[in-house]
C-alpha positions in Angstrom: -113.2 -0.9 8.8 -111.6 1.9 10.8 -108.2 2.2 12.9 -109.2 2.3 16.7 -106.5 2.5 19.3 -107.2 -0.2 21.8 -106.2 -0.1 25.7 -104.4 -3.5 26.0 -102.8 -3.0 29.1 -102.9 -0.7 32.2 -100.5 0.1 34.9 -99.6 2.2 38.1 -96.8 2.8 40.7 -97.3 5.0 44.0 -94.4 5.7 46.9 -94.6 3.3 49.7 -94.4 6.5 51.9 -98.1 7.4 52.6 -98.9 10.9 54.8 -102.1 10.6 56.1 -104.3 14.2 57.2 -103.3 13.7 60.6 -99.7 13.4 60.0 -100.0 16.8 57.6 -101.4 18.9 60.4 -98.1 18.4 62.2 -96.2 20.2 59.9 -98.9 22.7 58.8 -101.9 24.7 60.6 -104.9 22.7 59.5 -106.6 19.1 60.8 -107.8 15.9 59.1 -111.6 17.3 59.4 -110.5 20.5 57.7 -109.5 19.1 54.7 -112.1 16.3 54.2 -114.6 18.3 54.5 -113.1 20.7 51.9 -112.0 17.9 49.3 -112.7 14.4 50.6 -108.5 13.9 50.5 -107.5 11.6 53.4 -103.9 10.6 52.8 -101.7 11.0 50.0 -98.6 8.8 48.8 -95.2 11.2 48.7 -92.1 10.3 46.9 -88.7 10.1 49.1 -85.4 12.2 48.1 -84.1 10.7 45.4 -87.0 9.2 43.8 -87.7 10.6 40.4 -91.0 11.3 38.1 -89.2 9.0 36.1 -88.8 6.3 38.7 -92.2 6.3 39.1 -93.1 6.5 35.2 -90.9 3.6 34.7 -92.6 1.3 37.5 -95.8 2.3 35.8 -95.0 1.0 32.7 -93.6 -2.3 33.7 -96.8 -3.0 35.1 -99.0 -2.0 32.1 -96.5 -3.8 29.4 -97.0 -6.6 31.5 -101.0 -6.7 31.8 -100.5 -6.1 27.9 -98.0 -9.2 27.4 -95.3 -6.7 25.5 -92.3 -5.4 26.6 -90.2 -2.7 25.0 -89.2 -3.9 22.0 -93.3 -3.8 21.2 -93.4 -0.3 22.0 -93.6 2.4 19.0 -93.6 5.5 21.3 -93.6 6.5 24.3 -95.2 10.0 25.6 -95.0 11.0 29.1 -97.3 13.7 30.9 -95.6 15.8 33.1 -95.7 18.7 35.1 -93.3 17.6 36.9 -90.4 16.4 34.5 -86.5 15.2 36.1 -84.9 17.6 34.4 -86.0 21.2 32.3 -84.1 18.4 29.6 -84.3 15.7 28.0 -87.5 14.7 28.3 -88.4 12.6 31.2 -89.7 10.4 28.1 -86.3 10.1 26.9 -85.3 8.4 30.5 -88.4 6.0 30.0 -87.0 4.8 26.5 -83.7 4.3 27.6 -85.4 2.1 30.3 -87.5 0.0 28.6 -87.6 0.7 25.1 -86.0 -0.2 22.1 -84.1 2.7 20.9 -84.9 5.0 17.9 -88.5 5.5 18.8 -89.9 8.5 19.8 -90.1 9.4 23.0 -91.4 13.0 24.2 -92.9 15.3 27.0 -96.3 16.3 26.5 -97.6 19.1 29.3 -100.9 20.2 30.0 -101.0 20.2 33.4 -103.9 18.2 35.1 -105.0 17.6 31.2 -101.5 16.1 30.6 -102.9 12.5 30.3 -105.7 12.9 28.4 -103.6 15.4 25.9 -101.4 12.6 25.5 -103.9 10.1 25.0 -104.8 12.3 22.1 -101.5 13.1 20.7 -100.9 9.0 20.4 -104.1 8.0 19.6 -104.0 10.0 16.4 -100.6 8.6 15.6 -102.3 5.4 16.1 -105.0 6.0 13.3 -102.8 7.6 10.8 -101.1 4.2 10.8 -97.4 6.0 12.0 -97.1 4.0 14.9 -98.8 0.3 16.0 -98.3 0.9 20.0 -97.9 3.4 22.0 -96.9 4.2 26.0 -98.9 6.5 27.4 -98.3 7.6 31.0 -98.8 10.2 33.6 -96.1 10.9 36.1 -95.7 13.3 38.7 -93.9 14.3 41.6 -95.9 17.1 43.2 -94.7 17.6 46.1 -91.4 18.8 44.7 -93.0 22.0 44.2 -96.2 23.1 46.8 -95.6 25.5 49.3 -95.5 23.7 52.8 -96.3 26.6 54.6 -99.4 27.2 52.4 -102.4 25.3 54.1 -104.7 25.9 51.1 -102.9 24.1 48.3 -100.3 21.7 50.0 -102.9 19.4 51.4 -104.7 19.3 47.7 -101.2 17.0 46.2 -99.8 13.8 46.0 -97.0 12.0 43.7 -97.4 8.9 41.6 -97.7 7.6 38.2 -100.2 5.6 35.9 -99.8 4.0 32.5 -101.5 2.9 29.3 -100.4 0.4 26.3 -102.3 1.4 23.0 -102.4 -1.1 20.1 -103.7 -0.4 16.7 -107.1 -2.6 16.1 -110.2 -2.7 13.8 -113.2 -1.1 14.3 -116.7 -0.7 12.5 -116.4 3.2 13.5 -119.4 2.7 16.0 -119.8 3.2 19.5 -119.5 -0.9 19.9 -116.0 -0.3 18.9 -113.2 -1.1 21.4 -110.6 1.5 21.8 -110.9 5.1 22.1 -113.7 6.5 20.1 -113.1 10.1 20.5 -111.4 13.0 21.8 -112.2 16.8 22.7 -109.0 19.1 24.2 -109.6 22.7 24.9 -107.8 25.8 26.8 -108.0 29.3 27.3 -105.0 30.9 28.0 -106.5 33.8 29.7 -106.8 32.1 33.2 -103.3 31.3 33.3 -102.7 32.8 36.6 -105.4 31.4 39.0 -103.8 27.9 38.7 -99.8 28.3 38.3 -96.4 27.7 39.5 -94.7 31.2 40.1 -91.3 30.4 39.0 -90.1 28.8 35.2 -86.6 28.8 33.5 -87.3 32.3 31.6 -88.7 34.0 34.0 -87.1 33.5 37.4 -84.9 30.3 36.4 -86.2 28.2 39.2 -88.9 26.1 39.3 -91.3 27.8 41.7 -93.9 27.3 43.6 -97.7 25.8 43.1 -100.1 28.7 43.4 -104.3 28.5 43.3 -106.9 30.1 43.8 -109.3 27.4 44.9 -112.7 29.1 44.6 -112.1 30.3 41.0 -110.8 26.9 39.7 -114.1 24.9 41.2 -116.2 27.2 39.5 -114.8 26.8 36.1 -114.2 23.5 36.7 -117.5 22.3 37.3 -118.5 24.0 34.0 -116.0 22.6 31.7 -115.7 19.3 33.0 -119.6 18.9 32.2 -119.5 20.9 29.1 -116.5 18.3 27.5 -118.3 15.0 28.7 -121.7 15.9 27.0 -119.5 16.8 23.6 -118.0 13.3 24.2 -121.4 11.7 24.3 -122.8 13.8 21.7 -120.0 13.1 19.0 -120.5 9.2 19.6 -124.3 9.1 19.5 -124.7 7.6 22.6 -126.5 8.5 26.3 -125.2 9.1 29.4 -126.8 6.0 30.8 -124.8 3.8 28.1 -121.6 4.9 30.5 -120.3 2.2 32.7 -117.7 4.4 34.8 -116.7 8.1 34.4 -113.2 8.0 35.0 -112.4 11.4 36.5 -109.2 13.8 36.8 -109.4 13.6 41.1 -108.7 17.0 42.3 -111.3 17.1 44.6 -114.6 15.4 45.6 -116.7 18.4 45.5 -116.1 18.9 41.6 -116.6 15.3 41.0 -119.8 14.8 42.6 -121.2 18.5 41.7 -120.4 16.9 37.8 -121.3 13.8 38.4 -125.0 15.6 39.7 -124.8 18.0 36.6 -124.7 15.3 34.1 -127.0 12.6 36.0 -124.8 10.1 36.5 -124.6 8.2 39.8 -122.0 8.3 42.2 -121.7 4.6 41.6 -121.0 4.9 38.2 -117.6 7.0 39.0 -114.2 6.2 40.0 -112.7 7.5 42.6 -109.6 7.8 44.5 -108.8 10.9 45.7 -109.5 10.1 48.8 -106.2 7.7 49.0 -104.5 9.6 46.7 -105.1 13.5 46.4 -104.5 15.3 43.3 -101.6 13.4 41.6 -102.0 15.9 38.2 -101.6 14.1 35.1 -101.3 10.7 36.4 -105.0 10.9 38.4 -107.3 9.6 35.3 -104.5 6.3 34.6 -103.9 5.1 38.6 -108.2 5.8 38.7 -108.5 3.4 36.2 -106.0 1.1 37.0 -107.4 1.0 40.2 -111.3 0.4 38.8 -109.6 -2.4 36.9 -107.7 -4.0 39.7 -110.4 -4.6 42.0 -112.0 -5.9 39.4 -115.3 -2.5 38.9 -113.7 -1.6 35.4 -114.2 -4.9 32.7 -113.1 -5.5 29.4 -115.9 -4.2 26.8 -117.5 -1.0 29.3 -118.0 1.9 28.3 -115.8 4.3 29.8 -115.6 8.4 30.1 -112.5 10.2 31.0 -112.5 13.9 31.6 -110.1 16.4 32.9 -109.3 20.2 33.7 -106.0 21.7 34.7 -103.8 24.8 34.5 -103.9 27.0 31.8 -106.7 26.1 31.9 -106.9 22.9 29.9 -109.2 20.9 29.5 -110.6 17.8 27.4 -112.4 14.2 27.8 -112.0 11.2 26.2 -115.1 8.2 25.3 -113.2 4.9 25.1 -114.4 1.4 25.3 -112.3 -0.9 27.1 
């Protein structure tokens, strides 16, 4: 018998306050056709003044605790991804525990960007099967549009704000691909690309927080690459096939890199999730509110077979197999 870190409960929160393409070319040059055709985004959700990453972690979490039947006196730790934290610190982790949480736990930051969940999912899930912790938090929060350039058409459409969540419990496993829980994880980065995905600002170096920068061409074409590459090293390090998935569960940054992977690794478009069409790329909390939302209307069921796979500044990258 092995230690598997089991998904018992799931959870999202997005802002009431939806901007639809239409509304967006109001306030910047570009139309609703423009940008679907470029990345399939339709609207996005955008969080008011005043609303905080860890508003919108917190509402996550209440959601998930309570699809897992816990509340925070269950909870071990609590890791939030974030690009995106309230403040340079405390961690916006810290804000989560106080809460919901019991205190005394640990509660920290994690950030990789567009990776940030699945990093995270990592980080606990190895906690999990060391035996240092029972459960875990796990969420991706973001407020995005704290930080894109309004006046550049290119990146400020690509962006939306809101929050997902995961409660992992330690269970029992055979250590075979009929195991519940995550089965494995793969991260990777390479440092040297730093600058085609970035914010341009950061305490050190210009003590504000910046402003997104991209350059779009460059990040689809390693994208498509990586994203592939890490799912088959998922598959391969579990001895299973692509056609045992039940749903790729995608990082939605754009629909051209998730059906140009989808099409590299022969999966169906039927067989993926996707929402950035309602939401946009929401950064580390994509791959949770995806899979909340496969779960909700009712796509994603207990026992699947499900692949999780990311890319993001840095770049990072890294996928997850996990069995619901």
């Amino acid at each position: 018998m092995i230690i598997r870190s089991v998904i018992e409960g799931v959870g999202s929160y997005l802002p009431e306050n939806i901007v639809t393409n239409a509304e967006l070319s109001k306030r910047v040059d570009t139309s609703d056709e423009w940008i679907t055709e470029r990345t399939g985004i339709k609207q996005r959700h955008i969080a008011p003044k005043g609303q905080n990453t860890s508003d919108l972690a917190i509402a996550a979490s209440k959601v998930a605790l309570e699809a897992a039947g816990m509340d925070g006196r269950d909870i071990d730790m609590v890791i939030v991804a974030t690009t995106t934290p309230d403040n340079t610190f405390p961690a916006t982790a810290a804000k989560v525990q106080a809460a919901l949480l019991k205190p005394g736990i640990p509660a920290f930051d994690v950030q990789a960007v567009c990776s940030g969940f699945v990093y995270s999912l990592a980080v606990a899930n190895n906690f999990i099967k060391v035996g240092q912790v029972g459960t875990a938090l796990v969420i991706g929060a973001e407020t995005l549009s704290r930080f894109l350039d309004w006046t550049d058409r290119t990146s400020c459409v690509l962006f939306g704000d809101g929050a997902g969540a995961v409660v992992l419990k330690a269970g029992k496993g055979e250590g075979t691909s009929a195991d519940r829980g995550i089965l494995s994880t793969h991260l990777h980065s390479d440092g040297r690309y730093f600058d085609i995905l970035q914010a341009d600002g950061g305490v050190s170096s210009t003590q504000t927080s910046g402003l997104l920068r991209m350059k779009g061409k460059e990040v689809f074409r390693h994208a498509v690459v990586n994203l592939a590459e890490t799912a088959r090293e998922a598959i391969e390090a579990n001895g299973v096939e692509f056609k045992d998935v039940d749903w790729l569960v995608p990082h939605q940054a754009n629909l051209r890199i998730l059906d140009s992977t989808s099409e590299k690794l022969g999966l169906s478009k039927d067989k993926v999730i996707v929402t950035v069409d309602k939401h946009a790329n929401t950064s580390a909390a994509s791959i949770p509110l995806a899979l909340h939302q496969g779960i909700s209307d009712g796509r994603i069921k207990k026992g699947q077979l499900l692949l999780m796979e990311t890319m993001g500044g840095g770049f990072t990258w890294g996928s997850a197999l996990v069995r619901l």
